[in-house]
PQR file with spaces between the fields and no chain letter, atoms N, CA, C, O and H, PARSE charges and radii, in Angstrom:
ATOM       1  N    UNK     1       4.733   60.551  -88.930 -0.4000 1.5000
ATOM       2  CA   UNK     1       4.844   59.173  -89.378 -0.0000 2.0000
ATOM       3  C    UNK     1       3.953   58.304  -88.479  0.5500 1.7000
ATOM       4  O    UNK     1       3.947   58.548  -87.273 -0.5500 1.4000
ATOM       5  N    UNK     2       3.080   57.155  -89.051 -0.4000 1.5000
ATOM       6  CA   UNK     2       2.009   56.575  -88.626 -0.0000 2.0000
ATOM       7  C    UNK     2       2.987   55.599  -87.579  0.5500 1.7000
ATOM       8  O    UNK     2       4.151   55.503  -87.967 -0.5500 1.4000
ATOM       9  H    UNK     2       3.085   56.957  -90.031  0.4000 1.0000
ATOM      10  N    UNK     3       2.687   54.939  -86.427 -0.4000 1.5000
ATOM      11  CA   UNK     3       3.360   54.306  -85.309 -0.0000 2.0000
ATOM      12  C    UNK     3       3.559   52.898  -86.284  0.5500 1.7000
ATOM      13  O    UNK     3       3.265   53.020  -87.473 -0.5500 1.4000
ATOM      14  H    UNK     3       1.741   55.018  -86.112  0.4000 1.0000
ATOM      15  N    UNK     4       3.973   51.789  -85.876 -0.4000 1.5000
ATOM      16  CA   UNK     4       3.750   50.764  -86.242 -0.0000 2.0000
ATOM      17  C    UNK     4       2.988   49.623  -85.997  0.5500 1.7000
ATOM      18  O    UNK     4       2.967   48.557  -86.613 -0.5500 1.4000
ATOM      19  H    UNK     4       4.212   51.690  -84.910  0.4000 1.0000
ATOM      20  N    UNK     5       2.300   50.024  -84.914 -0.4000 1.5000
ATOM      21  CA   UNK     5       1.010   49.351  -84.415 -0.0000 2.0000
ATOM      22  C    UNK     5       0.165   49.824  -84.632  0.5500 1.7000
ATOM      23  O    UNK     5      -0.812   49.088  -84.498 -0.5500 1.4000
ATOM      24  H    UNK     5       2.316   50.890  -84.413  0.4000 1.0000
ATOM      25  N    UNK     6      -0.220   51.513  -85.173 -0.4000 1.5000
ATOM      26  CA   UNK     6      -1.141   52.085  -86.167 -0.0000 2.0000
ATOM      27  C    UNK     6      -1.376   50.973  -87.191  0.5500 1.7000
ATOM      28  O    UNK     6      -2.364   50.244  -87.283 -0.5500 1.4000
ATOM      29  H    UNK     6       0.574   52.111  -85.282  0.4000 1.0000
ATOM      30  N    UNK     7      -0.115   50.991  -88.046 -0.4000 1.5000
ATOM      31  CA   UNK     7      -0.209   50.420  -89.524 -0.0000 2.0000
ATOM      32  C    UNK     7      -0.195   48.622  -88.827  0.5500 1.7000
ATOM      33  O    UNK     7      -1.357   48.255  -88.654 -0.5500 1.4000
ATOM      34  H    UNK     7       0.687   51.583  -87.971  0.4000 1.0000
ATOM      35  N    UNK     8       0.244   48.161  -88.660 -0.4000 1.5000
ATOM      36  CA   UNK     8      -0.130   46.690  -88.365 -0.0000 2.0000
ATOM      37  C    UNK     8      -1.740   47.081  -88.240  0.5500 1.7000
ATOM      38  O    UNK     8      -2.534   46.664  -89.082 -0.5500 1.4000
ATOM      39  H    UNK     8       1.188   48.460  -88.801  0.4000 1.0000
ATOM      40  N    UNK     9      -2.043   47.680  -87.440 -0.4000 1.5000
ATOM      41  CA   UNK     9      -3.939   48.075  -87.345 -0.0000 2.0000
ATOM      42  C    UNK     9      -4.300   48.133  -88.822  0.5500 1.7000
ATOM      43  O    UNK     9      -4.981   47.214  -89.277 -0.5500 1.4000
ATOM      44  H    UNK     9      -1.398   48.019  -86.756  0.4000 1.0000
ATOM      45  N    UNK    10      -3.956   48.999  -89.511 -0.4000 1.5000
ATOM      46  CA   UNK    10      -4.644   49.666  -90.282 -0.0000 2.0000
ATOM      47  C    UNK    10      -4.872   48.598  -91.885  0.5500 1.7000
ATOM      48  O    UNK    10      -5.651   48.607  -92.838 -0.5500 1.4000
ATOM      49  H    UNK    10      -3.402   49.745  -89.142  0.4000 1.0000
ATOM      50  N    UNK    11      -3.362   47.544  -91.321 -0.4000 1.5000
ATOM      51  CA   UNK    11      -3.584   46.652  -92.549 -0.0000 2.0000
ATOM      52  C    UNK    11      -4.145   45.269  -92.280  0.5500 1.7000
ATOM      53  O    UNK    11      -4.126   44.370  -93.121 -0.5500 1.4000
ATOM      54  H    UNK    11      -2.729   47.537  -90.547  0.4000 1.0000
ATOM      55  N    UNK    12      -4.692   45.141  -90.943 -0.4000 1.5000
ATOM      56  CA   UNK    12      -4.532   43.738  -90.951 -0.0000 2.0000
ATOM      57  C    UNK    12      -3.979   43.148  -90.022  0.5500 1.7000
ATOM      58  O    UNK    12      -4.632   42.471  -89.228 -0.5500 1.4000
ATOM      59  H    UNK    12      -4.708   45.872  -90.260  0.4000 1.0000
ATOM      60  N    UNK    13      -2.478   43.312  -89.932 -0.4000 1.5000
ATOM      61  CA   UNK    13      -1.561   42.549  -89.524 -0.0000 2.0000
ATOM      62  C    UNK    13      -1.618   41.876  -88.317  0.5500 1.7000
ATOM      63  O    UNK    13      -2.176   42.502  -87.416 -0.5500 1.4000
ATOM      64  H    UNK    13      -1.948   43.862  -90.577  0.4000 1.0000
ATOM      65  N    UNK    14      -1.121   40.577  -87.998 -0.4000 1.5000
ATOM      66  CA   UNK    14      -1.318   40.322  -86.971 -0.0000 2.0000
ATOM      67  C    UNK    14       0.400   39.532  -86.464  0.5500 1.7000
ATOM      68  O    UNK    14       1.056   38.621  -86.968 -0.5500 1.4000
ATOM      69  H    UNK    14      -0.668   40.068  -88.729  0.4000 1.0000
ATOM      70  N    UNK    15       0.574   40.217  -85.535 -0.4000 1.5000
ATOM      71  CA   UNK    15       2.038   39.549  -84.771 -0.0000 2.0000
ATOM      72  C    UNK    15       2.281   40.761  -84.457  0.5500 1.7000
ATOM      73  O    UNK    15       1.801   41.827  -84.842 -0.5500 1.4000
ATOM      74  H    UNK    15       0.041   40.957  -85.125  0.4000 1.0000
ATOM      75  N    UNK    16       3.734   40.274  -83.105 -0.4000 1.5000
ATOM      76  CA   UNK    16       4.146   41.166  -82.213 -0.0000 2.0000
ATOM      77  C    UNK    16       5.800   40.416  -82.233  0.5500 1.7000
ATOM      78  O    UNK    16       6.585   40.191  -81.312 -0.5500 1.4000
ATOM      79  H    UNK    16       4.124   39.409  -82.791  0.4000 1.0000
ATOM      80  N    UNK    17       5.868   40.218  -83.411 -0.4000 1.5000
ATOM      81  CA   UNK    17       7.578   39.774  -83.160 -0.0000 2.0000
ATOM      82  C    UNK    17       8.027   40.519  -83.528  0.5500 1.7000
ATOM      83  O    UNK    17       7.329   41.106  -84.355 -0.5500 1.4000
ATOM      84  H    UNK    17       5.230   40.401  -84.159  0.4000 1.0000
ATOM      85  N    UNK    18       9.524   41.173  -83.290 -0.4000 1.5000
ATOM      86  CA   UNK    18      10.594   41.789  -83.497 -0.0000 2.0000
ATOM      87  C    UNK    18      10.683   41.837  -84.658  0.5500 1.7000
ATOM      88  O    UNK    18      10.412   42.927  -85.161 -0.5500 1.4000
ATOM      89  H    UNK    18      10.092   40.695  -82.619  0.4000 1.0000
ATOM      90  N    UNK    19      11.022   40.901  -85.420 -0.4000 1.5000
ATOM      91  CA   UNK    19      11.522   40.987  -86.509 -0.0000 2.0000
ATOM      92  C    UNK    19       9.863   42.018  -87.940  0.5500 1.7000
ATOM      93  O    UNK    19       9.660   42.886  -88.788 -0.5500 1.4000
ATOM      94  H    UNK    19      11.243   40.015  -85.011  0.4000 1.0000
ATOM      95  N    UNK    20       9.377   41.123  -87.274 -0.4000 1.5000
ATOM      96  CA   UNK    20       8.135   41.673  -87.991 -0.0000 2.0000
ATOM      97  C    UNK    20       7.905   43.150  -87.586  0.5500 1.7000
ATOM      98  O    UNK    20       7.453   43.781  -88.542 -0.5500 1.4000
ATOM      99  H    UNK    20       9.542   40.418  -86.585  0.4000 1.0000
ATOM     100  N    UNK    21       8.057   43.831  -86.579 -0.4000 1.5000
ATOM     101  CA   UNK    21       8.563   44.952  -86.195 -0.0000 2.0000
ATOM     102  C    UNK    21       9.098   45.692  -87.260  0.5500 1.7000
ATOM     103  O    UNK    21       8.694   46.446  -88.146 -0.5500 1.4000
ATOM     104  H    UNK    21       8.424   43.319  -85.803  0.4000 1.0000
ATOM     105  N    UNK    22      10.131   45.216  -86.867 -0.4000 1.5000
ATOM     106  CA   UNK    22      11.007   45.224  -88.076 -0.0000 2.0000
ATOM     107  C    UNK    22      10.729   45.837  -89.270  0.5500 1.7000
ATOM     108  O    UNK    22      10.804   47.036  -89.538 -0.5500 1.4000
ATOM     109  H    UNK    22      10.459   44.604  -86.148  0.4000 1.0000
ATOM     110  N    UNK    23      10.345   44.754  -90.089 -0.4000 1.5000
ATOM     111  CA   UNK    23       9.313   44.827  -91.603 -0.0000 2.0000
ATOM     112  C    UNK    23       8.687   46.330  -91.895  0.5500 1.7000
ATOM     113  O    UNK    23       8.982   47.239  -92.672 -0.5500 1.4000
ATOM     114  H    UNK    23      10.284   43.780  -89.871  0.4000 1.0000
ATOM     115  N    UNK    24       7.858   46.171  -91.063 -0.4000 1.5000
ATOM     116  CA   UNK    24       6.583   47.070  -90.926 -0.0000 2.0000
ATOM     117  C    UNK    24       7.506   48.471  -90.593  0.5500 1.7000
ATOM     118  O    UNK    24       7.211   49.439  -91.294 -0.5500 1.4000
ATOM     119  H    UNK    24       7.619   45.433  -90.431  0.4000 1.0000
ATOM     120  N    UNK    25       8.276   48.611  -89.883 -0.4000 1.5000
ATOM     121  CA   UNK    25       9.209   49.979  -89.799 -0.0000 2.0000
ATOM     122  C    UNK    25       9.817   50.250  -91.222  0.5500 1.7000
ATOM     123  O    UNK    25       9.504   51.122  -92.032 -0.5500 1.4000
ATOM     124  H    UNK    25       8.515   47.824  -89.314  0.4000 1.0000
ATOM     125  N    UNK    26      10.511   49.535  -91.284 -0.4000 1.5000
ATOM     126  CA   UNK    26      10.940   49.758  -93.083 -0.0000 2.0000
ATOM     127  C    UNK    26      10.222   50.203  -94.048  0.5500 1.7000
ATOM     128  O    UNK    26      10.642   50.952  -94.930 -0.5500 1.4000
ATOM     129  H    UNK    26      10.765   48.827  -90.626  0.4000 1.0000
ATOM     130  N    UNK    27       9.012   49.747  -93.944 -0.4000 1.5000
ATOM     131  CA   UNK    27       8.186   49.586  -95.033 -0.0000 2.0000
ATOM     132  C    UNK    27       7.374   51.149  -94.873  0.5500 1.7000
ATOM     133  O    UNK    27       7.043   51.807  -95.860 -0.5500 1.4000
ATOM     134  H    UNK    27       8.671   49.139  -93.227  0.4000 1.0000
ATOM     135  N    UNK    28       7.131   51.593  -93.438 -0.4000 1.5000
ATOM     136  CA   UNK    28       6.473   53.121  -93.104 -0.0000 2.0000
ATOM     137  C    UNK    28       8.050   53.782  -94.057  0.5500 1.7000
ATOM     138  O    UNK    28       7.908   54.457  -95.076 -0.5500 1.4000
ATOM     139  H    UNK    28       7.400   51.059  -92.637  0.4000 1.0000
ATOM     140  N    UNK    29       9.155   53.501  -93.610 -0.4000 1.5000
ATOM     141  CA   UNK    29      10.512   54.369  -94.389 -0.0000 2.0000
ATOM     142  C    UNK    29      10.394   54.804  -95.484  0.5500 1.7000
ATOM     143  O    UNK    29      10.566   55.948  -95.906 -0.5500 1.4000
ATOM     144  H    UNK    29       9.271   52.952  -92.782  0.4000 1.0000
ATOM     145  N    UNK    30       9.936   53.409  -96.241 -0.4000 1.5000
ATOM     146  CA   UNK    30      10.424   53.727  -97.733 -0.0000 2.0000
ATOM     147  C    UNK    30       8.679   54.163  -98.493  0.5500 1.7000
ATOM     148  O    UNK    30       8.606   54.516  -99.670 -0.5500 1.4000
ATOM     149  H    UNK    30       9.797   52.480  -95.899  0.4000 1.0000
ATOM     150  N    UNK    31       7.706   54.079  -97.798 -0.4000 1.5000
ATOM     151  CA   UNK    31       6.730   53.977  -98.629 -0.0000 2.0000
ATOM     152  C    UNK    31       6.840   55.567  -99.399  0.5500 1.7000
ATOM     153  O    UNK    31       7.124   55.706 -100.588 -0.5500 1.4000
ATOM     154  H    UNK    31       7.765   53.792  -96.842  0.4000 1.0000
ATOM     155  N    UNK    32       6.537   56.759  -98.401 -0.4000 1.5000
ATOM     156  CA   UNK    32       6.698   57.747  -99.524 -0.0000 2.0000
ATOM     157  C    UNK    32       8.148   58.465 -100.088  0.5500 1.7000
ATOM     158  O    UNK    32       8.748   59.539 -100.047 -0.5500 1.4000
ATOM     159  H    UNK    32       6.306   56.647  -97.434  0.4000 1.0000
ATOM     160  N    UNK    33       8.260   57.206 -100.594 -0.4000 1.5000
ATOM     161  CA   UNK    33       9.978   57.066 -101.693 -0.0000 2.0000
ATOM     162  C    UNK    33       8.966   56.920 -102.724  0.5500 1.7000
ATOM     163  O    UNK    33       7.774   56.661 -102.889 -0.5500 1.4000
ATOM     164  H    UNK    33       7.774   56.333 -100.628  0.4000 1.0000
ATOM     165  N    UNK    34      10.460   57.332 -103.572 -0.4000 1.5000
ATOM     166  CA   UNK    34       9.523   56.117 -105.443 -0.0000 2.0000
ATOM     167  C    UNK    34      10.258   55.574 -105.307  0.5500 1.7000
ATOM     168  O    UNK    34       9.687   54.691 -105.948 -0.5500 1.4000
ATOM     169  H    UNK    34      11.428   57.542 -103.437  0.4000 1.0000
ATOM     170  N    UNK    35      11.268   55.075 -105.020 -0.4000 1.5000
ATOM     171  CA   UNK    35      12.209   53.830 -104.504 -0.0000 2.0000
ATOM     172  C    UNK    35      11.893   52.335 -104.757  0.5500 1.7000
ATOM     173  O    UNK    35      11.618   52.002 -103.604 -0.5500 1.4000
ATOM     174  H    UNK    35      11.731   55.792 -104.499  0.4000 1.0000
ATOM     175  N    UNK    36      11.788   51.507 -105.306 -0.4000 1.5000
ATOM     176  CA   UNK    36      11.617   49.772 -105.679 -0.0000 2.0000
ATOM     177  C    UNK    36      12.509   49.488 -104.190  0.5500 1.7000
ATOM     178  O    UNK    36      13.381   50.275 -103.825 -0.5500 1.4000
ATOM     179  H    UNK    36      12.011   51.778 -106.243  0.4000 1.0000
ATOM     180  N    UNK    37      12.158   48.291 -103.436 -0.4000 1.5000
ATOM     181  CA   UNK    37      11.868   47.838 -102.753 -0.0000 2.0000
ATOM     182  C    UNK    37      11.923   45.910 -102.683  0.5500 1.7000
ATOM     183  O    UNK    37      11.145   45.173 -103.290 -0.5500 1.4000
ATOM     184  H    UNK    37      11.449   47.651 -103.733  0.4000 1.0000
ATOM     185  N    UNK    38      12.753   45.586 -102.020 -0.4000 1.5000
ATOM     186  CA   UNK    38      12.901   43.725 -102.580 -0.0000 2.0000
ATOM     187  C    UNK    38      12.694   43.038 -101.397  0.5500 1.7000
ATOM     188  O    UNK    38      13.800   42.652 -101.020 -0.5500 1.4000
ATOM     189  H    UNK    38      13.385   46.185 -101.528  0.4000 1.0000
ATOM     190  N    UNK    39      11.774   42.669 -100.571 -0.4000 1.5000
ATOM     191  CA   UNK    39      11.509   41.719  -99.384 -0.0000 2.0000
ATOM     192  C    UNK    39      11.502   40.591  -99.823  0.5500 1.7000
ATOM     193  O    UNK    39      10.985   40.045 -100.798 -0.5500 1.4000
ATOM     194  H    UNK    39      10.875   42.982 -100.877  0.4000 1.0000
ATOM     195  N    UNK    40      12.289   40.207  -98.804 -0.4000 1.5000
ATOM     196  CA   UNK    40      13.026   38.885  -99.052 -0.0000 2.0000
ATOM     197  C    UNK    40      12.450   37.943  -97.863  0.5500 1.7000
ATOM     198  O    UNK    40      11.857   38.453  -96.912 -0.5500 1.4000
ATOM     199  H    UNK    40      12.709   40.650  -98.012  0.4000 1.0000
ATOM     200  N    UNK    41      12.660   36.508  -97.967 -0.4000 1.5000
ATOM     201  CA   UNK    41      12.235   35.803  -96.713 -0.0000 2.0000
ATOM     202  C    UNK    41      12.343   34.530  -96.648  0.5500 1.7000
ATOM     203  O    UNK    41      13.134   34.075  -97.474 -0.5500 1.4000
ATOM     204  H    UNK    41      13.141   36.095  -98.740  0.4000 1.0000
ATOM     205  N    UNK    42      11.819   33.740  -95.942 -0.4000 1.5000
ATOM     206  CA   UNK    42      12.372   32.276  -96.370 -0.0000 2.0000
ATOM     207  C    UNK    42      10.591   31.922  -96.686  0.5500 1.7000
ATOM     208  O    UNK    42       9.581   32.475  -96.251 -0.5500 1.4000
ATOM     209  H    UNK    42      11.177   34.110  -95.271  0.4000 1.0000
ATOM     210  N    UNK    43      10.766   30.822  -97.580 -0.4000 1.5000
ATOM     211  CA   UNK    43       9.164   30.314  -98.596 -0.0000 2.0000
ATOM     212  C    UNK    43       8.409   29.591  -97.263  0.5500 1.7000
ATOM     213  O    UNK    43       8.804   28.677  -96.540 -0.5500 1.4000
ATOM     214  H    UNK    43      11.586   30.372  -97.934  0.4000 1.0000
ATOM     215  N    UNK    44       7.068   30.438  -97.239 -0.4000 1.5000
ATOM     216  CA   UNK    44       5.864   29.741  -97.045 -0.0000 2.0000
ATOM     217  C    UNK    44       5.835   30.616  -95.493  0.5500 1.7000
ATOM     218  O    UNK    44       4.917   30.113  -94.846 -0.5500 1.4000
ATOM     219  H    UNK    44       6.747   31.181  -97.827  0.4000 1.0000
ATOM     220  N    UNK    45       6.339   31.455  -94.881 -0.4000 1.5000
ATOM     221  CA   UNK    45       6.220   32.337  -93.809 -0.0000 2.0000
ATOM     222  C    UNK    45       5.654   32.902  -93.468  0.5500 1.7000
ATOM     223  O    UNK    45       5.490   33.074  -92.260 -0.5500 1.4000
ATOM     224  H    UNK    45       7.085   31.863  -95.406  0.4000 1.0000
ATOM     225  N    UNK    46       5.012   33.534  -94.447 -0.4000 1.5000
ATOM     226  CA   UNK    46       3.870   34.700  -94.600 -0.0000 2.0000
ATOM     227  C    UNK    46       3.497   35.182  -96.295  0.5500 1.7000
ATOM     228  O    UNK    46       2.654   36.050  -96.518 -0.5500 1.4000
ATOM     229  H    UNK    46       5.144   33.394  -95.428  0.4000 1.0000
């Protein structure tokens, strides 16, 4: 499984908060699922 500062690399991403941590861990979890997926957040954040 790719680290999460791999994939923050690999997409772009830029931040080092926890929560965004976060995100990006989940998202390595479920990607090779076929699983649907609902990120949620508060408007205008990212």
């Amino acid at each position: 499984m790719e680290s999460i500062q791999a994939t923050k690399q690999r997409f772009g991403i830029i931040g080092n908060d926890p929560k965004l941590n976060r995100a990006v861990e989940k998202a390595i979890q479920v990607a090779p699922t076929d699983i649907s997926v609902l990120v949620t957040g508060e408007s205008g954040v990212g």
